[in-house]
C-alpha positions as CSV (number, residue, x, y, z in Angstrom):
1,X,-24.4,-45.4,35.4
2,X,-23.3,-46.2,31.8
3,X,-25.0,-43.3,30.6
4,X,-23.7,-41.2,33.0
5,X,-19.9,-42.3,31.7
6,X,-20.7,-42.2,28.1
7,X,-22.2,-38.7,28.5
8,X,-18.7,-37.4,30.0
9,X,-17.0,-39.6,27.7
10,X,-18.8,-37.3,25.1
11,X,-18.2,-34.6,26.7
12,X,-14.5,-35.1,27.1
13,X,-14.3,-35.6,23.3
14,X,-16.5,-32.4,22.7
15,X,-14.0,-30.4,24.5
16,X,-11.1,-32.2,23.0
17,X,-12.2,-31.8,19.3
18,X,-14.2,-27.8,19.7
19,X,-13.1,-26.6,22.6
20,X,-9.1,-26.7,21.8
21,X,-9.9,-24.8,18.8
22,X,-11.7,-22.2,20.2
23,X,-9.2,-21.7,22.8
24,X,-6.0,-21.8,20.6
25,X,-8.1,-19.2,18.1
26,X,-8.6,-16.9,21.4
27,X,-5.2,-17.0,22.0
28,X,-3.6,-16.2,18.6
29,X,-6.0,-13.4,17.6
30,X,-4.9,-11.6,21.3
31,X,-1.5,-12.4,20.3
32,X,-1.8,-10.5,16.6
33,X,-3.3,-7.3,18.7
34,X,-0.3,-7.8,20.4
35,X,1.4,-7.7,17.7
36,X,-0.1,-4.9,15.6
37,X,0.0,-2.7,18.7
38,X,3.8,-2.6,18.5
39,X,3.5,-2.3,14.9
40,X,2.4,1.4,16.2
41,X,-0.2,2.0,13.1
42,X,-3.4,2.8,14.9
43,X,-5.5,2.3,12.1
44,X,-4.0,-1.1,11.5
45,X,-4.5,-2.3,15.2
46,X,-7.9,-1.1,15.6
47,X,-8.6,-2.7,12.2
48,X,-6.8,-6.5,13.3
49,X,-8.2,-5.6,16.6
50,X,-11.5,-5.8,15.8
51,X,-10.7,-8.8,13.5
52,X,-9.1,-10.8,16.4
53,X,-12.4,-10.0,18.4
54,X,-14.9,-11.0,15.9
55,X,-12.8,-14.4,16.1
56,X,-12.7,-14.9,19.5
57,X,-16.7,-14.3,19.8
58,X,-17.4,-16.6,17.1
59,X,-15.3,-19.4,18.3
60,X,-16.6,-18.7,21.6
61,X,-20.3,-19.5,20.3
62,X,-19.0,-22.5,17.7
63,X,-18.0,-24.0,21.4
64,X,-20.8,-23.0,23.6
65,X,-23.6,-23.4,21.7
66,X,-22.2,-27.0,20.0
67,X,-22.2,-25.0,16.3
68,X,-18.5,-26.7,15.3
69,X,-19.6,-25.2,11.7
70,X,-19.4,-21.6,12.9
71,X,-15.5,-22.1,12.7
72,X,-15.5,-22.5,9.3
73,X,-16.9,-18.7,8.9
74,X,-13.7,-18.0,10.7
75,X,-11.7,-20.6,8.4
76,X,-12.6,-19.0,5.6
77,X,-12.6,-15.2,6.8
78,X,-9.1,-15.9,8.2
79,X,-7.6,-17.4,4.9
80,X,-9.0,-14.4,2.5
81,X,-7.2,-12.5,5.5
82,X,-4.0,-14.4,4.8
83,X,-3.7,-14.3,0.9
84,X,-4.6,-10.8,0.6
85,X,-2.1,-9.5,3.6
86,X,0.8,-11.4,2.6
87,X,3.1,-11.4,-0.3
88,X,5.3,-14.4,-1.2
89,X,8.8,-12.6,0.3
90,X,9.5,-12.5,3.5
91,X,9.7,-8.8,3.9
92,X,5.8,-8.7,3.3
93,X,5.1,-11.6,5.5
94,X,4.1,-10.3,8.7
95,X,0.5,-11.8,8.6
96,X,1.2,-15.4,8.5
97,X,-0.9,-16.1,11.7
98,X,-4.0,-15.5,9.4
99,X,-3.0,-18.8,8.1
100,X,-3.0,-20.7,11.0
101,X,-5.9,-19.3,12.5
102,X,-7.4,-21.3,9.0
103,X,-5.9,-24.1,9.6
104,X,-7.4,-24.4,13.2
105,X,-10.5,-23.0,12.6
106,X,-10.8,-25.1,9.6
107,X,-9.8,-28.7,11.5
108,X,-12.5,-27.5,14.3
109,X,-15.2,-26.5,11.7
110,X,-15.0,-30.4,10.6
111,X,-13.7,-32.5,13.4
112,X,-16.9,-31.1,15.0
113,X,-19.3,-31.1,12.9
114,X,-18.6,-34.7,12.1
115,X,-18.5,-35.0,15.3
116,X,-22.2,-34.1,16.1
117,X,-23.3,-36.0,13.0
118,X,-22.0,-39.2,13.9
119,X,-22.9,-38.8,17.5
120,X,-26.0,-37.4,16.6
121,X,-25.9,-34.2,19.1
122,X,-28.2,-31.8,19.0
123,X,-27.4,-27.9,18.6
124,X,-27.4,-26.5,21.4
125,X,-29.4,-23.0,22.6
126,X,-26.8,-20.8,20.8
127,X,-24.7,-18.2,22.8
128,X,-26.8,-15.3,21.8
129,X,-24.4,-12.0,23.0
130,X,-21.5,-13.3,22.0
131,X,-23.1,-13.7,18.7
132,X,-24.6,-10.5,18.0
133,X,-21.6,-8.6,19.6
134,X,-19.5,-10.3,16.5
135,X,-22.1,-9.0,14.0
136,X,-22.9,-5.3,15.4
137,X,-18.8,-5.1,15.3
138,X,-18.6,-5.9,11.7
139,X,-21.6,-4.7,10.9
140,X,-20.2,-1.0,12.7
141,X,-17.4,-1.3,10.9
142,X,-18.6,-2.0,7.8
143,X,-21.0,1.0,8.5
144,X,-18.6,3.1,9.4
145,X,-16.5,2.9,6.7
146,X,-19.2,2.5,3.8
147,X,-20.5,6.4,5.6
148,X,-17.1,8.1,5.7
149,X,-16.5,6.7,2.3
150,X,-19.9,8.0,0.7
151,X,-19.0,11.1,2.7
152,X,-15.9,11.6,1.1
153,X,-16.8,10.2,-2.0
154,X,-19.4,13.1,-2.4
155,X,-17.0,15.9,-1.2
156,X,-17.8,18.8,-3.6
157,X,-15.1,22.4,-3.3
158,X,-11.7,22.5,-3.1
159,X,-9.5,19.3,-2.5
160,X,-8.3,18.4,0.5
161,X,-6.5,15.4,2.0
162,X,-8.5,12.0,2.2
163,X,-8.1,8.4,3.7
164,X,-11.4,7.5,2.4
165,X,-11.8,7.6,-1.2
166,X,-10.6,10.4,-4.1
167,X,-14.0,13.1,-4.3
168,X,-15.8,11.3,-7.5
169,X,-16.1,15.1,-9.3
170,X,-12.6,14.1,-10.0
171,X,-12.7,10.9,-11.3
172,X,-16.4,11.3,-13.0
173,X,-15.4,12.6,-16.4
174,X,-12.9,14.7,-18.0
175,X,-12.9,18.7,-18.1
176,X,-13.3,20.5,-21.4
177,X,-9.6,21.5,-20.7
178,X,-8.0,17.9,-20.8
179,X,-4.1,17.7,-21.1
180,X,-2.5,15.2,-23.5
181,X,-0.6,11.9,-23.3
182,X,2.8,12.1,-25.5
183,X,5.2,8.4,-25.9
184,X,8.8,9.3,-25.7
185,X,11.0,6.5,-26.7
186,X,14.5,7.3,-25.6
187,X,17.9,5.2,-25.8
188,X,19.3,4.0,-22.5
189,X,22.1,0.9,-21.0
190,X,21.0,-2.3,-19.3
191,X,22.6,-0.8,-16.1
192,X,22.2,-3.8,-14.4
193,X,23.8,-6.1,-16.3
194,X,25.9,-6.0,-19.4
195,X,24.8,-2.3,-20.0
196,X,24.3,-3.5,-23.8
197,X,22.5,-0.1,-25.7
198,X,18.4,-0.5,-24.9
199,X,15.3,1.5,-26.3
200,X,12.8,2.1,-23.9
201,X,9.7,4.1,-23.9
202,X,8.0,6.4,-21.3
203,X,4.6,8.2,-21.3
204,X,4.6,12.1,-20.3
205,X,1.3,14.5,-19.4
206,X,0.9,17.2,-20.7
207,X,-0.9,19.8,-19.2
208,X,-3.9,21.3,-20.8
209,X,-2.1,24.7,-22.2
210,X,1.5,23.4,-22.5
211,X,3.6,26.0,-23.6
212,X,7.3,26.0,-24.5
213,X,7.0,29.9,-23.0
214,X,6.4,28.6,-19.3
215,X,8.1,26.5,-16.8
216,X,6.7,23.5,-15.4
217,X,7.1,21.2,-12.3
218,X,7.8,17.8,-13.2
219,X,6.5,14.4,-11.3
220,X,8.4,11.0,-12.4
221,X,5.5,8.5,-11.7
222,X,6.7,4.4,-11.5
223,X,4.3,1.2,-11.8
224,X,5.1,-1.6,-9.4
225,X,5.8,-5.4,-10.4
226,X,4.2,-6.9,-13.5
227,X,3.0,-3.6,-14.6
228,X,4.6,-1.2,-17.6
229,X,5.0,2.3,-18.3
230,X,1.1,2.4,-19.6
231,X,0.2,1.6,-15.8
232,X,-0.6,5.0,-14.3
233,X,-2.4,7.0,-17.4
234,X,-3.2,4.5,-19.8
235,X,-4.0,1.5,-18.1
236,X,-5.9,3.6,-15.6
237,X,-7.0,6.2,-17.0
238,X,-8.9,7.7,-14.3
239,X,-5.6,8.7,-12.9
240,X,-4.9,11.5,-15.6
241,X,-8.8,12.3,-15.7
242,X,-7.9,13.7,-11.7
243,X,-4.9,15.4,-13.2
244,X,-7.0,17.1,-15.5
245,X,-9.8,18.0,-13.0
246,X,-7.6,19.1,-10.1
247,X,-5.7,21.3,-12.6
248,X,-8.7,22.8,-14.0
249,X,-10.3,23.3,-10.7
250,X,-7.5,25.0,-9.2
251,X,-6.4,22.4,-6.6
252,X,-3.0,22.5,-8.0
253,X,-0.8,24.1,-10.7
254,X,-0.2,23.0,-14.4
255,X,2.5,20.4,-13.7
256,X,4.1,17.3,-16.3
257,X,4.0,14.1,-15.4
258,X,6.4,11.2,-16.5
259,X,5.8,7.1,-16.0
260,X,8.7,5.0,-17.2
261,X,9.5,1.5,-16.2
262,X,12.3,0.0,-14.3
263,X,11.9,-2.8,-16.2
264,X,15.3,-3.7,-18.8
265,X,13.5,-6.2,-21.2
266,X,13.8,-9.5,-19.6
267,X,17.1,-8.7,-17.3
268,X,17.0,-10.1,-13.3
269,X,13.7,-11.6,-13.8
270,X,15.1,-13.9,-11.2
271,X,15.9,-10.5,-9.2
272,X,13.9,-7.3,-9.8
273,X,15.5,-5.8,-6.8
274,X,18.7,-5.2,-8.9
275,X,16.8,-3.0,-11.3
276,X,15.6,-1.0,-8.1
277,X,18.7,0.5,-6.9
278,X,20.2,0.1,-11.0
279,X,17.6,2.5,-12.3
280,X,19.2,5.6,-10.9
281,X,21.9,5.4,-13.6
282,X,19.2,5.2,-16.3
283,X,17.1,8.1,-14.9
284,X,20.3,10.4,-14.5
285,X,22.3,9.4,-17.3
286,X,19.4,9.2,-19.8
287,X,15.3,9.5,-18.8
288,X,15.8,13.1,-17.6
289,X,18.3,14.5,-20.1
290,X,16.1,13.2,-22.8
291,X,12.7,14.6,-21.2
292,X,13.7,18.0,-19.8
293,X,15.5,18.7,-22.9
294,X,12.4,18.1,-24.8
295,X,9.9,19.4,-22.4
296,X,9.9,23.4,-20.4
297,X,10.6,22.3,-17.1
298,X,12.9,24.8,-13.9
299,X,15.9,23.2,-15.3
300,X,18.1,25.1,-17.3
301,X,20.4,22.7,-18.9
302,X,19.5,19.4,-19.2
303,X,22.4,18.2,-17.3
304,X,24.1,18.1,-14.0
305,X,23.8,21.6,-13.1
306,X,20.1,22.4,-14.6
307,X,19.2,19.6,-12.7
308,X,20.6,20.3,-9.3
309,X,19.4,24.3,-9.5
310,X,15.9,22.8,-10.3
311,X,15.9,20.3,-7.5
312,X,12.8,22.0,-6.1
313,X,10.8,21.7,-9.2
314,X,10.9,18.0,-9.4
315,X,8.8,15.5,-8.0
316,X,9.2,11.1,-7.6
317,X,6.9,8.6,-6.7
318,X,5.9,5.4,-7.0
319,X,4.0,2.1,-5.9
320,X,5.1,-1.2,-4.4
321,X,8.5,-2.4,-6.1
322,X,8.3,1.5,-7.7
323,X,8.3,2.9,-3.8
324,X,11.0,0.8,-3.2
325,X,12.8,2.1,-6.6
326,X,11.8,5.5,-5.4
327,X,13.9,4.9,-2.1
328,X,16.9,2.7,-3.6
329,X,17.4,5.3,-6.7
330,X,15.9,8.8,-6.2
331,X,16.0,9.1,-2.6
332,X,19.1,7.0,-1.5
333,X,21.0,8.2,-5.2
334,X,19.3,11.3,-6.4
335,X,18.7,13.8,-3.8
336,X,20.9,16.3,-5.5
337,X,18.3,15.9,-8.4
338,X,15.2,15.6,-6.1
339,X,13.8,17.7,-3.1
340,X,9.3,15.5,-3.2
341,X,9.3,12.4,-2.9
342,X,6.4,9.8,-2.6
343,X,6.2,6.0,-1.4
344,X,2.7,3.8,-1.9
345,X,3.2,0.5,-0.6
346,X,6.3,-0.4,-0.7
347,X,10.1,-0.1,1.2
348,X,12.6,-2.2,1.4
349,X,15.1,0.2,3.1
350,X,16.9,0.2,6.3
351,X,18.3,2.7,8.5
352,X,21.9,1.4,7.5
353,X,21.4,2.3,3.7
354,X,19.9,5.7,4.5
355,X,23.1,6.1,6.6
356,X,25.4,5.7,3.8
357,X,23.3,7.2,1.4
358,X,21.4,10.7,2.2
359,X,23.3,11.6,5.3
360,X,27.0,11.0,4.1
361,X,28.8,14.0,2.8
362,X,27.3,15.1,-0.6
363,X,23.4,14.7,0.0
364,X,23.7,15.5,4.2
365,X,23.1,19.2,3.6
366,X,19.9,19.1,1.4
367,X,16.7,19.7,2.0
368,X,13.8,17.7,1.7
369,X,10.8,19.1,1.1
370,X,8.4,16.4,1.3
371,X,8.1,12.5,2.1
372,X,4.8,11.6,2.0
373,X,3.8,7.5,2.6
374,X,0.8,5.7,2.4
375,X,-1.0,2.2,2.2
376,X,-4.0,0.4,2.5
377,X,-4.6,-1.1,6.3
378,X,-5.0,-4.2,4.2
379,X,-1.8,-4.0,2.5
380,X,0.9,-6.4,2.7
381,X,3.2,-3.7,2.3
382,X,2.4,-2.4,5.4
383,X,4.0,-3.1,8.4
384,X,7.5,-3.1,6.2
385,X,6.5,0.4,5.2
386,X,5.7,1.3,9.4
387,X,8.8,-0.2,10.4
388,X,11.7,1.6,7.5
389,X,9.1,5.1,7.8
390,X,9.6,5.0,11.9
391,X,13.2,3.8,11.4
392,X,13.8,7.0,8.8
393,X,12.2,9.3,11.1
394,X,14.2,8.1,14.2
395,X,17.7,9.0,12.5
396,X,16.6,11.8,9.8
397,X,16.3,15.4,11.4
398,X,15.2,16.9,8.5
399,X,12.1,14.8,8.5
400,X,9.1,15.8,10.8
401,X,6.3,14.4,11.0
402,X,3.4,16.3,10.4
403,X,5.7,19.0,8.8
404,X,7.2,17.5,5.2
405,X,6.2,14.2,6.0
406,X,3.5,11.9,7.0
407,X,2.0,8.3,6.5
408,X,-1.7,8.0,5.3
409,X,-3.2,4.1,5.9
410,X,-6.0,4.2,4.2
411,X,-9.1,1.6,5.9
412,X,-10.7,-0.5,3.7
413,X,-7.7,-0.6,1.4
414,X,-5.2,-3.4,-0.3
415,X,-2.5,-3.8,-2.3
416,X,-4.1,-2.0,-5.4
417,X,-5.2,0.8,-7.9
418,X,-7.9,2.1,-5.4
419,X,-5.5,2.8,-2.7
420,X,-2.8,4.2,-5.2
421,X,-4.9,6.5,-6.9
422,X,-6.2,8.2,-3.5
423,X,-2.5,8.1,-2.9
424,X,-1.5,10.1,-5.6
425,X,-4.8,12.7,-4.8
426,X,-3.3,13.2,-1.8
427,X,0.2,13.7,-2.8
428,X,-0.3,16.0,-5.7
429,X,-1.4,18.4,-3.0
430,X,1.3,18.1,-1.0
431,X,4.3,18.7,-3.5
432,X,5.4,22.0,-5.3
C-alpha cells in the first residue's frame, strides 16, 4: 500500500517537474507557426515550422521515455535560435519566444534530470518514432538544403537568380580583365548636427576598360552598422571579384560602383537613425556632384538637372541600417535622382512616411524601375522587412510584385556577408 502511494507520489512529481515543460514547449512552438504564418513568408514558416516540430517531438520523448536531459538539446537549440534572430531594438525583436522556449526547456532539462538522480529512476524504453521523426526532419532539411546549395553552388553558364548560394565560378578567382578600386575623399557637412565642414572618403569600381569616351551606370553601395566604406570591396573582396566575373562573362554591362558611409565621425552614436534619413543631404549636395563630375556616368551636369535626366542610369542599395538609409534617403528623398533601388536586411519604414514622401506631389509621378528585397530566413531583419515590403506594396501602384519588384529570403541564411553577397548577385541582374 505504501509503495503503491509513493509510486504515484513519484509519479505526480514526474509530471509536475517533465511533463509541464513538455506541454508549455508544445504549446509555444504551435503558437510561433501561428505566428510566422501570418508573417506571410513561406520560406520563414516552413523553416520555424519545422523548428517548432522538431521541439514538440523532442519534448514529447524527454517526457515519455523519462530522458529530462533531452530538453536541454532543445535549451540550447532554442537559445542559438534566439541570439541569432533577434537584434537588441525592438523593431527586430519578433523572435523573443526562442528565449523562453530556453528558459523552459532549460528548467525541465535539470529539474528532471536531478530529479531521476536523486530518486534513482531508471530511463525508460525511449519513444522511438517520435524520435527519429525529429531527426529524419532535420536531417531532410539539412539535406535539402546542403543539395540545392551544392547545386547552385556548382551552376556553370549564364547567371541567373539564386536563393541558394552565388555560382562559385564567380567568386573563385579574378578574370584576366579585373576592374580597379580608386579612394575618393570628398568634402561634405555634418548634416545631422552642427553641419560643421567634414572630409570623408568613398571607394569607387572601376570597370575593367574604363573610358572617359563611354557612359556608365552607376550603383551607390552602403555598409550597415559598425562597418566603413572598405565594407563591400575591400573588406570583402569577393564581392568585386563577382563584379569582375559577371562583367567579363557577359551577365551584365560595364557598370561603376560607389560605397560610402553614412557614418559623420563620431555624430549620434547615441542615435544612428538620424544619420539615416540625414544622409540624403550629403549624397545630393556633395557624394554625387563630386563622383559624377569626376567619373563618365548618363548624367550630363553634375547637378540637379544631369542628375534628374540620368535617373535611369543610377542605382542604390544597401544592407541592414544601409537598407534602411536606402529607404529614409534615396527612396523616401531622392527619387527624382534614383529610378533601382535595393534593400538587404533592413527597413525601418512605414506606410505613413512613404505617404508623405514618394507619393506627394514632386516624386508621385515617377517611375520606379526596380525594388528588389531580400534576407536570410534566419535574419532578424526579417519579419520588419515582410511587414514595411507588404505594407509598400499594399498602397504603391507602381510596385508589382513579380514585375519591378520582389523579395528573395534566402534558407539557410542570417544577418551577414553570405546572404548580402548573393543579394547583391541577384540584384546586379535585375537593375539597368
Amino acid at each position: 500500500m505504501r509503495q503503491n502511494i509513493k509510486n504515484k507520489t513519484d509519479e505526480k512529481m514526474w509530471n509536475r517537474i517533465c511533463l509541464i515543460p513538455a506541454i508549455v514547449l508544445i504549446l509555444l512552438a504551435g503558437i510561433d507557426s501561428v505566428r510566422f504564418a501570418i508573417l506571410g513568408d513561406k520560406t520563414a514558416f516552413i523553416t520555424f515550422g519545422l523548428i517548432a516540430a522538431v521541439f514538440m517531438l523532442v519534448a514529447y520523448t524527454a517526457w515519455k521515455s523519462r530522458m529530462p536531459f533531452l530538453y536541454l538539446v532543445i535549451a540550447v537549440a532554442a537559445f542559438v535560435l534566439y541570439f541569432n534572430t533577434n537584434f537588441s531594438t525592438s523593431t527586430y525583436y519578433f523572435n523573443w519566444m526562442f528565449l523562453l522556449e530556453s528558459i523552459v526547456a532549460a528548467a525541465g532539462g535539470i529539474l528532471g534530470t536531478g530529479y531521476m538522480i536523486w530518486k534513482k529512476t531508471p530511463v525508460e524504453k525511449a519513444a522511438v518514432f517520435p524520435l527519429v521523426a525529429a531527426v529524419l526532419i532535420v536531417a531532410g532539411a539539412l539535406g535539402f538544403w546542403k543539395t540545392r546549395y551544392e547545386a547552385a553552388h556548382s551552376t556553370q553558364g549564364q547567371a541567373r537568380d539564386e536563393l541558394w548560394a552565388v555560382p562559385a565560378k564567380y567568386d573563385e578567382e579574378e578574370p584576366e580583365q579585373a576592374g580597379t578600386v580608386e579612394e575618393v575623399v570628398y568634402n561634405t557637412k555634418a548634416y545631422a548636427t552642427d553641419e560643421r565642414d567634414v572630409k570623408k572618403t568613398a571607394y569607387v569600381y572601376l570597370p575593367y576598360g574604363y573610358s572617359e569616351e563611354k557612359e556608365y551606370n552607376i550603383l551607390y553601395l552602403m555598409h550597415g552598422t559598425g562597418d566603413t566604406e572598405k565594407y563591400w570591396l575591400k573588406t570583402n573582396p569577393y564581392n568585386k571579384t563577382m563584379l569582375d566575373n559577371m562583367i567579363a562573362n557577359g551577365d551584365i554591362d560595364p557598370l561603376i560602383v560607389v560605397t560610402p558611409t553614412f557614418y559623420v565621425e563620431d555624430d549620434c552614436a547615441d542615435d544612428l537613425d538620424q544619420l539615416t534619413y540625414s544622409f540624403a543631404k550629403e549624397l545630393r549636395n556633395d557624394l554625387m556632384p563630386e563622383i559624377e563630375s569626376s567619373y563618365s556616368t548618363y548624367a550630363k551636369t553634375a547637378d540637379t538637372e544631369g542628375f534628374s535626366q540620368s535617373r535611369d542610369h543610377r542605382a542604390f542599395a544597401g544592407l541592414s541600417r544601409g537598407a534602411v538609409t536606402m529607404y529614409h534617403s534615396v527612396l523616401c528623398q531622392s527619387l527624382d535622382y534614383f529610378s533601382w533601388f535595393g534593400a538587404f536586411s533592413g527597413s525601418r519604414t512605414d506606410a505613413k512616411v512613404f505617404e508623405d514622401t514618394i507619393q506627394a506631389e514632386d516624386f508621385a509621378e515617377l517611375p520606379i524601375h526596380y525594388l528588389y528585397v531580400a534576407s536570410g530566413n534566419f535574419d532578424f531583419a526579417l519579419p520588419g522587412q515582410v511587414q514595411d515590403y507588404q505594407t509598400l506594396l499594399d498602397i504603391e501602384p507602381r510596385l508589382t510584385s513579380g514585375v519591378n519588384t520582389c523579395f528573395d529570403v534566402f534558407p539557410m541564411r542570417y544577418h551577414s556577408m553570405g546572404n548580402w553577397h548573393l543579394a547583391l548577385y541577384n540584384y546586379l541582374q535585375k537593375i539597368f
